[in-house]
C-alpha positions in Angstrom: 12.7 19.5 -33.2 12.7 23.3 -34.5 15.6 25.3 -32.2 12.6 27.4 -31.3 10.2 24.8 -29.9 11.1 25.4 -26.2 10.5 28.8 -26.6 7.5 29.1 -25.1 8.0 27.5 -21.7 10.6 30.0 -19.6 10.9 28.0 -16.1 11.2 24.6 -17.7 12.1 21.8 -15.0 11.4 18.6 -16.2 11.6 17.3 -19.5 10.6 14.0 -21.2 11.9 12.8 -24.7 11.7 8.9 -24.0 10.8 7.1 -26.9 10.9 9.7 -29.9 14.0 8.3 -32.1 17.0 10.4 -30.9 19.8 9.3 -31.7 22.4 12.2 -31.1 21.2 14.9 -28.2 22.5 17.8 -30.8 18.4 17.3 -31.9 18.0 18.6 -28.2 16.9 22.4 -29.0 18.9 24.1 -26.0 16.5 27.6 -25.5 14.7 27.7 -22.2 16.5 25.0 -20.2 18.6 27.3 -18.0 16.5 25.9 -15.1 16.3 22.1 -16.3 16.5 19.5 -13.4 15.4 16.4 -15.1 16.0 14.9 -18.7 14.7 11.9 -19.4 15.9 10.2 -22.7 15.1 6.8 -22.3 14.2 4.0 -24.9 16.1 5.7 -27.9 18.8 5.1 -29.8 21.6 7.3 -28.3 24.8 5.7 -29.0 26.6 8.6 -27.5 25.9 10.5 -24.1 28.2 13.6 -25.5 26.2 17.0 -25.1 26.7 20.1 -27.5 29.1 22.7 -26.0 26.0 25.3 -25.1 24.0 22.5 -23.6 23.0 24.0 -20.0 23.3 20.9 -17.7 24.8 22.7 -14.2 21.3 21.7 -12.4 20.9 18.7 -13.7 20.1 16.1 -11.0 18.3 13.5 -12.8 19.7 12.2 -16.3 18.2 8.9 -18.2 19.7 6.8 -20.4 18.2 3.8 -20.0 17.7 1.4 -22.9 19.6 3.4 -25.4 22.9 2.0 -27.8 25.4 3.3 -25.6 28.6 1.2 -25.2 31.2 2.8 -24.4 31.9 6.1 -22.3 35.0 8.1 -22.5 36.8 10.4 -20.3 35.2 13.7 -22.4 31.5 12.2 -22.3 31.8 12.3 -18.3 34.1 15.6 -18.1 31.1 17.2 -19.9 28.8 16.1 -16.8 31.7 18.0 -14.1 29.3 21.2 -13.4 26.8 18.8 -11.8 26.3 17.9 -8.5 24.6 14.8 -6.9 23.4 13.7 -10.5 21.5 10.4 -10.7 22.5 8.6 -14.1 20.9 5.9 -15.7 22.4 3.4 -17.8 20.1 0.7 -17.2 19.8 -1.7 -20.6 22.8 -0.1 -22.8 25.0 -2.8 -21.8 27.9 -1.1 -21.5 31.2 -2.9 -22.8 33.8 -0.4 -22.0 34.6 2.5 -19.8 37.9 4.3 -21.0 39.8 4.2 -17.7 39.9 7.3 -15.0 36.8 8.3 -16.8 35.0 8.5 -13.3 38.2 9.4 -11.1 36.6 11.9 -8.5 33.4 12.7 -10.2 30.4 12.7 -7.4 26.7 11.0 -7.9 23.8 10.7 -6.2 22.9 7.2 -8.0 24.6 5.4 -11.3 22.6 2.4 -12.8 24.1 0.0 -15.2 21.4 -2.4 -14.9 21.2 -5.4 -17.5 25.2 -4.6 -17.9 26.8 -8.8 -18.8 30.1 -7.3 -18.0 30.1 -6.1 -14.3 33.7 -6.2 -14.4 33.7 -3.6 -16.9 31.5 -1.3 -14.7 33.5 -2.1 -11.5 37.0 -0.8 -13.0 35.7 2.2 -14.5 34.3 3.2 -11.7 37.4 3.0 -9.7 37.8 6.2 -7.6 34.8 7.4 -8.0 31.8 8.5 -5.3 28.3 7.2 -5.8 25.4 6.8 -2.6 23.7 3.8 -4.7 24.8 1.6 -7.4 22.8 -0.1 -8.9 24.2 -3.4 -10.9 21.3 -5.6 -10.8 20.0 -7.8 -14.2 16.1 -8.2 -15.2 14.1 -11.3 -15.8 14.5 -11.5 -19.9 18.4 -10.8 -19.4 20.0 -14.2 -19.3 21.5 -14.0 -15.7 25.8 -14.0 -15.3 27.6 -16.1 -13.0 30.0 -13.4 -10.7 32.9 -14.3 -9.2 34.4 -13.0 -6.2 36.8 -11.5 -8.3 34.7 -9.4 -10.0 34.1 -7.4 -7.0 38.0 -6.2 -6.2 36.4 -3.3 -8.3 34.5 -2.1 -5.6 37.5 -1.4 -3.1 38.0 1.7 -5.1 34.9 2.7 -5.3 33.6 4.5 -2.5 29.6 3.4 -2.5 27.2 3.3 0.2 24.3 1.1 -1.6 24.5 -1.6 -4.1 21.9 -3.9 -5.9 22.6 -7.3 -7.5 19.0 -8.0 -7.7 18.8 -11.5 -10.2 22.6 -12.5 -10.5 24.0 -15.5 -9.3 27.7 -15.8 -7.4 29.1 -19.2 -8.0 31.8 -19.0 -5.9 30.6 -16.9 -2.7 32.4 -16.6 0.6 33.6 -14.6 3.1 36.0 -13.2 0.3 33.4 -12.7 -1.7 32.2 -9.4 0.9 35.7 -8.0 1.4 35.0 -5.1 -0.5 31.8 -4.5 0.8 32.7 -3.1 4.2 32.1 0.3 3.6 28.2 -0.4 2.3 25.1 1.0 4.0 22.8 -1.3 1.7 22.8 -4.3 0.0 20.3 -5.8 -1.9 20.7 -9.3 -3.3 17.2 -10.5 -4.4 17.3 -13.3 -6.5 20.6 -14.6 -6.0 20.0 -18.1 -6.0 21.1 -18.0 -3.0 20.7 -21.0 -0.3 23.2 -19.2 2.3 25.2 -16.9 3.0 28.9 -17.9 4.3 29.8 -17.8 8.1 32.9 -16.1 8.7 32.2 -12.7 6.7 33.7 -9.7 8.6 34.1 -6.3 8.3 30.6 -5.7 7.5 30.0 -3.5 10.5 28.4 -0.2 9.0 25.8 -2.3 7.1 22.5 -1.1 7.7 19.7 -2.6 5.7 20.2 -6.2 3.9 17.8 -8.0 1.5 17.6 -10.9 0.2 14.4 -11.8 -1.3 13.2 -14.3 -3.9 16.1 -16.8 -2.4 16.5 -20.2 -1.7 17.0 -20.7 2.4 15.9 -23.4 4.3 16.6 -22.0 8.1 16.7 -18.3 8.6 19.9 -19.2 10.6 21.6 -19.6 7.2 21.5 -16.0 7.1 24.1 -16.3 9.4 23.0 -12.8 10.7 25.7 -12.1 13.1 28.1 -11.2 10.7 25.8 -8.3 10.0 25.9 -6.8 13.8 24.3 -3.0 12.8 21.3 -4.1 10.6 18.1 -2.4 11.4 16.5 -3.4 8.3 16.4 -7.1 6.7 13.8 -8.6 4.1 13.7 -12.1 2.8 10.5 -11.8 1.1 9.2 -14.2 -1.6 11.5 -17.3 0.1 11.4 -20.1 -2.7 11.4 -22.9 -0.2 9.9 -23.4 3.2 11.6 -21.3 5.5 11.9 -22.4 9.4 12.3 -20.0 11.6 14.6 -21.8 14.2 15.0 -20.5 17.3 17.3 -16.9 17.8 18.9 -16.8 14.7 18.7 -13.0 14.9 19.2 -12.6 18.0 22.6 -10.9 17.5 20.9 -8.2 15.7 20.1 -6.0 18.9 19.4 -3.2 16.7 17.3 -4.5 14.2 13.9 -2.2 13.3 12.1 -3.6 10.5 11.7 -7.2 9.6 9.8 -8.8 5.9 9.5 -12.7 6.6 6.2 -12.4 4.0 5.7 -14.8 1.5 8.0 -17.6 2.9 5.6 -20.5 3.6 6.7 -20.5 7.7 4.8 -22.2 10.0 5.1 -22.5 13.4 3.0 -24.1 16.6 4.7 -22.0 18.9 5.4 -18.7 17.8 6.9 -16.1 18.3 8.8 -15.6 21.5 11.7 -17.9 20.7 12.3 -17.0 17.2 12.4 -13.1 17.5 14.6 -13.9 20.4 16.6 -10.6 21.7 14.6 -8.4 19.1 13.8 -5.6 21.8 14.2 -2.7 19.5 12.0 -4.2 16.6 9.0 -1.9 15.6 8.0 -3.5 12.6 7.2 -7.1 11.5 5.9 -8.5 8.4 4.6 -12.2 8.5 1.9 -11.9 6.2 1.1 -14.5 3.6 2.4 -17.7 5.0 1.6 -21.1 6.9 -0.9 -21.5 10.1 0.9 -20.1 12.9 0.5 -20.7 16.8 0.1 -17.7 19.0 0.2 -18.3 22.6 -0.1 -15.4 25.0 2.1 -12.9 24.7 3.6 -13.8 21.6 5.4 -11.1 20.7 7.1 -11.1 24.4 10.2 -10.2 22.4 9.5 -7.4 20.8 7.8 -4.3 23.0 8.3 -2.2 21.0 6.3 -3.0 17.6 4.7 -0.2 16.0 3.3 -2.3 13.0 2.6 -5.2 12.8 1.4 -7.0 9.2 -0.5 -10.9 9.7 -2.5 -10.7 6.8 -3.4 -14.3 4.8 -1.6 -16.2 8.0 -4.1 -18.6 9.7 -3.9 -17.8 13.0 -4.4 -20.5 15.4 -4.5 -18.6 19.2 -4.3 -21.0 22.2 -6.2 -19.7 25.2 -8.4 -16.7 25.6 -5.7 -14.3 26.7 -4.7 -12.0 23.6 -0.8 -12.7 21.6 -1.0 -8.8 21.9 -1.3 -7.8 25.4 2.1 -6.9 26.1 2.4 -4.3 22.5 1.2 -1.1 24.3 3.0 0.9 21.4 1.5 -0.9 18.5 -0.3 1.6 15.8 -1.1 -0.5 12.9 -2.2 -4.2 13.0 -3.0 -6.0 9.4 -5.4 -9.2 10.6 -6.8 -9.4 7.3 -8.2 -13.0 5.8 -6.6 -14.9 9.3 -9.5 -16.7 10.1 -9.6 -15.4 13.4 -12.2 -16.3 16.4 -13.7 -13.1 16.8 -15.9 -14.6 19.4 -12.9 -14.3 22.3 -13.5 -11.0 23.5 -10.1 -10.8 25.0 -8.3 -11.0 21.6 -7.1 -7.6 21.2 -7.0 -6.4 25.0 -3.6 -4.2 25.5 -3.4 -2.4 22.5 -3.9 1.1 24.0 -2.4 2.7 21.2 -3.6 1.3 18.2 -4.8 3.3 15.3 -5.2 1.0 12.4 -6.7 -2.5 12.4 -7.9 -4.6 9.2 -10.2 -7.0 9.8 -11.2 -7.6 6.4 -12.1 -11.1 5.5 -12.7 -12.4 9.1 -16.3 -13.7 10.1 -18.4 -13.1 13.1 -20.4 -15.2 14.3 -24.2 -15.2 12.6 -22.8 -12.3 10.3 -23.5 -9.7 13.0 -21.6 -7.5 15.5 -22.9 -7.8 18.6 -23.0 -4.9 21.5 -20.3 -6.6 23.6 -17.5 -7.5 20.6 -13.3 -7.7 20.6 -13.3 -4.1 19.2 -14.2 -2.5 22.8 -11.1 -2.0 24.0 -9.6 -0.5 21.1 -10.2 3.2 22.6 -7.6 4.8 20.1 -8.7 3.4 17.1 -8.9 6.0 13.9 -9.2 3.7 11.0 -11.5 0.2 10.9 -11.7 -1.9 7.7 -14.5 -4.7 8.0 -14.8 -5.1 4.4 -16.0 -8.9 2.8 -16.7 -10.1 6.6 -20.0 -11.7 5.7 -22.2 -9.0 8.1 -25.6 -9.0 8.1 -26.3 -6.6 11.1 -24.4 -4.2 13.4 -26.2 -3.3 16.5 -26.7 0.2 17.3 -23.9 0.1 20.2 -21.4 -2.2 19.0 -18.6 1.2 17.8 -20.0 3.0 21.4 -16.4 3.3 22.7 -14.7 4.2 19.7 -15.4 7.8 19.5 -11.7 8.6 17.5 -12.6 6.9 14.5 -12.3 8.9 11.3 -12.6 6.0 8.1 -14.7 2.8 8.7 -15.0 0.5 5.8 -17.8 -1.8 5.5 -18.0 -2.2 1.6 -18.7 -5.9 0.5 -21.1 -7.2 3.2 -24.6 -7.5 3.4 -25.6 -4.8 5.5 -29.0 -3.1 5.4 -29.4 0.8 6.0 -30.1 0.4 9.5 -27.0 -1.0 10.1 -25.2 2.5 9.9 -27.3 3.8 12.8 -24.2 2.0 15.0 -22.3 5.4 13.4 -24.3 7.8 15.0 -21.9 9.1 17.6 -19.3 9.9 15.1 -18.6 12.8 12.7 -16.5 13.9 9.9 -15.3 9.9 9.2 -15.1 8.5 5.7 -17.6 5.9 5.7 -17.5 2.8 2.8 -20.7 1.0 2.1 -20.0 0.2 -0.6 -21.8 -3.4 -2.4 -24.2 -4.2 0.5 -27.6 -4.7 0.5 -28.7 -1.3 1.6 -32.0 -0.6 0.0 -33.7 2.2 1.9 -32.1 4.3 3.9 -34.5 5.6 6.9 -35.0 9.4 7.1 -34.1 9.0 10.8 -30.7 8.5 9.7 -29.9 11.4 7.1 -28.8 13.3 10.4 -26.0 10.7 10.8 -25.0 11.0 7.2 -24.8 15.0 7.1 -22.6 15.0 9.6 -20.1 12.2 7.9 -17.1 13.7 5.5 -17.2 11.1 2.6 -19.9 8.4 1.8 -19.7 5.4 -0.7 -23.0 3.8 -1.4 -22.1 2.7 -4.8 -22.7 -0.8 -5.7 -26.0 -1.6 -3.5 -29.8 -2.2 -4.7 -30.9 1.0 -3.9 -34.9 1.5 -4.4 -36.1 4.4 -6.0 -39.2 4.9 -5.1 -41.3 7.0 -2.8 -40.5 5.3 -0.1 -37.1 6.2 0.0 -37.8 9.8 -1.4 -36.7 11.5 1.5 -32.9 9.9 1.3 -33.2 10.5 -2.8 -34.2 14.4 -2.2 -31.0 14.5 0.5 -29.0 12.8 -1.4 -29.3 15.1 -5.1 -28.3 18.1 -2.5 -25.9 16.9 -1.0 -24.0 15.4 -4.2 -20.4 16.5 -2.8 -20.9 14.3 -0.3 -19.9 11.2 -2.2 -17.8 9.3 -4.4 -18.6 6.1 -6.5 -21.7 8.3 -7.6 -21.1 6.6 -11.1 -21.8 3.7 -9.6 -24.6 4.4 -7.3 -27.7 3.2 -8.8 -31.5 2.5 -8.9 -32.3 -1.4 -8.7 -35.7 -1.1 -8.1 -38.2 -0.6 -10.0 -37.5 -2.2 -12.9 -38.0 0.8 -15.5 -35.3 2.8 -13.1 -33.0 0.0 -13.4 -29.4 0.9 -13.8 -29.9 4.6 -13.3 -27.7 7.1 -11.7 -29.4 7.8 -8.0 -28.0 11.2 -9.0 -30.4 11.9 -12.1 -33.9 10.0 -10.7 -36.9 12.6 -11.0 -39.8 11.3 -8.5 -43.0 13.0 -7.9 -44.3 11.5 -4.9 -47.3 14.2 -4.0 -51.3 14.3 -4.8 -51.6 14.1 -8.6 -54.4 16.6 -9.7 -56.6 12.6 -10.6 -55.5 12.0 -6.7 -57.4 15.3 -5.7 -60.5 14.8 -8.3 -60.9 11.9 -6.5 -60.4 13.1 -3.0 -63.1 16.3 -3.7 -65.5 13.2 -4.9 -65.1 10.9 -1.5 -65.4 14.1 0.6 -68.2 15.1 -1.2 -70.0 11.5 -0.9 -68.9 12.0 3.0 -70.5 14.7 3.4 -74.0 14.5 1.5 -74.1 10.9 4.1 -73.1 12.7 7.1 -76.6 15.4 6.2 -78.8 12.4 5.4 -77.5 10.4 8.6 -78.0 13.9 10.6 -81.6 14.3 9.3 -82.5 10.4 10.0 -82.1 10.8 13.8 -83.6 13.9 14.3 -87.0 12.6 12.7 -86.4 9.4 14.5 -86.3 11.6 17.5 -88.9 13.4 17.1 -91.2 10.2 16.3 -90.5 9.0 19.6 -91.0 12.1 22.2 
């Protein structure tokens, strides 16, 4: 690069070199990046992170190395780094073999990432009195993973860290020893640990705030053995690799926990969830999407008052009784139903959600593909945002949205709605509305009113006919253009010789053709000479007869 190709550019911020063959950052030209925040170098081959003298890196808060040749760092490639402050650096894929010693004494970072390191040991010791908010240590799927020891991790007692990730390692001797230099974390993330649990007796972990340990191997969620994490208000164990069984309180020593990710982790339960979220008073968020048939009894979520979200989606839910699981979350905003193969004939299914602003319904049937007048959406007075989409509908009658006047996007793509089906929107304005792949083929005139006063349409993806008797939704439809998206999409099925073209660029002409008014003169004409000769016929049969 010529020293002069920055010149241009006087306030750059942000600047992105990944992947053209540097190997030494003298090629850097240095005019014009007084002001640089972000360098990103990544995928080269830089064997040395050592910048030229003039280099202007005091506002430097994000630098990339990743996947570079860098194996070593000395004590004069990270003195060079001293005028920043809160610098994220990323080492992820160099592989770093050796860190001259003090190298790191005292120096302050937002993030370091030594990702795909095989030495950890290396990393940990030349980190030692150092101060980092996240560390990130964690190996990726075509790195052959390393068996740690607790040893390895004496590193961290000098290191003063308030976030690590070990994502895909594997500790083959883990115990309570294993944490002792982990008190101090905030964070801890050990997805993929092969982990099958984690050791009772581990202490000192007292400040830890959020754990996760995905993509593991438990068979009881009481192998979490969660009381030795007392502050936790956020813990994920996503992706399980075996069944996991919920118990009965294994968390309930975690009085303070928020969030919760149980997705993906083949649970099933006849009875929950009362006695497994046991003590869980201050939980507002639960994720049990994506696992086995569950049992909801009334008032399932007894436990937990104070939900704000709550994610179900792909969970067969089997509810016993008539009386809604739900009743008792009068805070809930956001409920995920999706594909549960729900009974949305009990009408009593989502009664006591007063607050609740988001519901997905997608993938759940009703009854003969329609929604009748009296349905379980009544009571949901609050409700902004519905998503109906791929529920087999084949009707909505005109009242069955009458009391949800706060609505502002309701999607209905992937049914098989006609156009009269949107006449159930009438009462509301200014929503986003997706009808997307349905079966609308005329839209009745009556209705344009409803659409003008909507924000956003979708139409694309239905056999719309384009002829003169839907002229007048055409002709409202070419003027009001800004109206919709998916207009690529939206296009003529009918007739055949309009087949497949943009509704946006059909030309009709659906008045009296100048043939339509030669022939209309004619049949007035031949009107009117029979009207004279039928006038003169009675009068001379009138006068015959006086």
């Amino acid at each position: 690069m010529a020293e002069t190709s920055l010149n241009g550019p006087k306030s750059l911020k942000h600047l992105f070199l990944t992947q053209t063959g540097i190997s030494n950052l003298e090629f850097i030209p240095v005019h014009n990046l007084e002001n640089l925040e972000s360098l990103h170098l990544g995928s080269n081959h830089i064997s040395s992170i050592k910048f030229p003298e003039n280099f202007p890196i005091q506002n430097l808060k994000v630098l990339d190395f990743q996947n570079n040749a860098i194996h070593y760092l000395s004590s004069e490639d990270i003195q060079a780094l001293e005028q920043t402050t809160n610098l994220s650096l990323n080492f992820n894929g160099n592989d770093i073999k050796g860190i001259e010693p003090g190298a790191f004494r005292s120096k302050i970072f937002q993030s370091l990432k030594f990702g795909g390191t095989l030495n950890l040991s290396v990393v940990l010791k030349g980190l030692q009195n150092s101060t980092t908010q996240s560390l990130w240590l964690g190996s990726y799927d075509d790195t052959n993973d390393q068996d740690l020891t607790s040893a390895m991790f004496d590193g961290l007692c000098e290191i003063s860290v308030e976030s690590i990730n070990l994502q895909k390692h594997s500790i083959s001797d883990i115990s309570p020893a294993t944490f002792r230099c982990f008190t101090q974390l905030q964070e801890l993330d050990l997805t993929a640990n092969h982990l099958n649990e984690l050791p009772s007796g581990i202490e000192g972990m007292k400040t830890l705030k959020k754990l996760v340990l995905n993509v593991n191997s438990f068979d009881q969620l009481c192998q979490v053995n969660a009381a030795s994490f007392p502050s936790l208000t956020d813990l994920s164990i996503k992706g399980n690799m075996r069944k996991l069984d919920l118990g009965a309180g294994c968390l309930e020593k975690l009085e303070n926990l928020q969030k919760l990710d149980l997705s993906h982790s083949d649970i099933e339960a006849s009875d929950c969830c009362n006695l497994q979220l046991k003590n869980l008073s201050h939980l507002r968020y639960l994720n049990l999407s994506y696992n086995e048939p569950l049992g909801l009894q009334s008032q399932a979520f007894k436990e937990c008052p104070q939900l704000e979200g709550l994610d179900l989606a792909f969970t067969h839910l089997q509810v016993k009784g008539s009386q809604s699981p739900f009743q008792n979350l009068h805070l809930l905003q956001v409920l995920n139903l999706s594909h549960c193969l729900l009974d949305t004939e009990n009408q009593h299914f989502l009664t006591g959600l007063v607050d609740l602003r988001h519901l997905n319904l997608q993938g759940n049937h009703f009854q003969d593909g329609s929604i009748s007048k009296t349905n379980l959406l009544q009571t949901l007075s609050s409700l902004e945002i519905l998503i109906l989409s791929s529920c087999g509908l084949l009707s909505i009658d005109k009242q069955a949205f009458q009391n949800l006047r706060k609505m502002s996007h309701v999607d209905l793509s992937y049914n098989s709605l006609t156009g009269n089906s949107m006449d159930a929107l009438s009462h509301l304005q200014g929503i986003y509305l997706n009808m997307a792949a349905n079966n609308i083929r005329i839209v009745p005139s009556h209705l344009l009113p409803t659409l003008s006063q909507q924000s956003t349409i979708n139409l694309s993806h239905n056999p719309l006919d384009c002829t003169c008797s839907n002229i007048h939704f055409i002709t409202w439809y070419q003027e009001n253009l800004q109206k919709f998206e998916g207009s690529e999409n939206t296009e003529c099925a009918n007739p055949p010789s309009l087949k497949g073209v943009k509704l946006s660029d059909v030309k009709l002409s659906c008045g009296i053709t100048a043939m339509g008014i030669f022939f209309l003169v004619v049949f007035l004409f031949l009107v009117a000479i029979l009207l004279i000769f039928s006038v003169k016929f009675l009068l001379r049969w009138k006068y015959q007869h006086i």
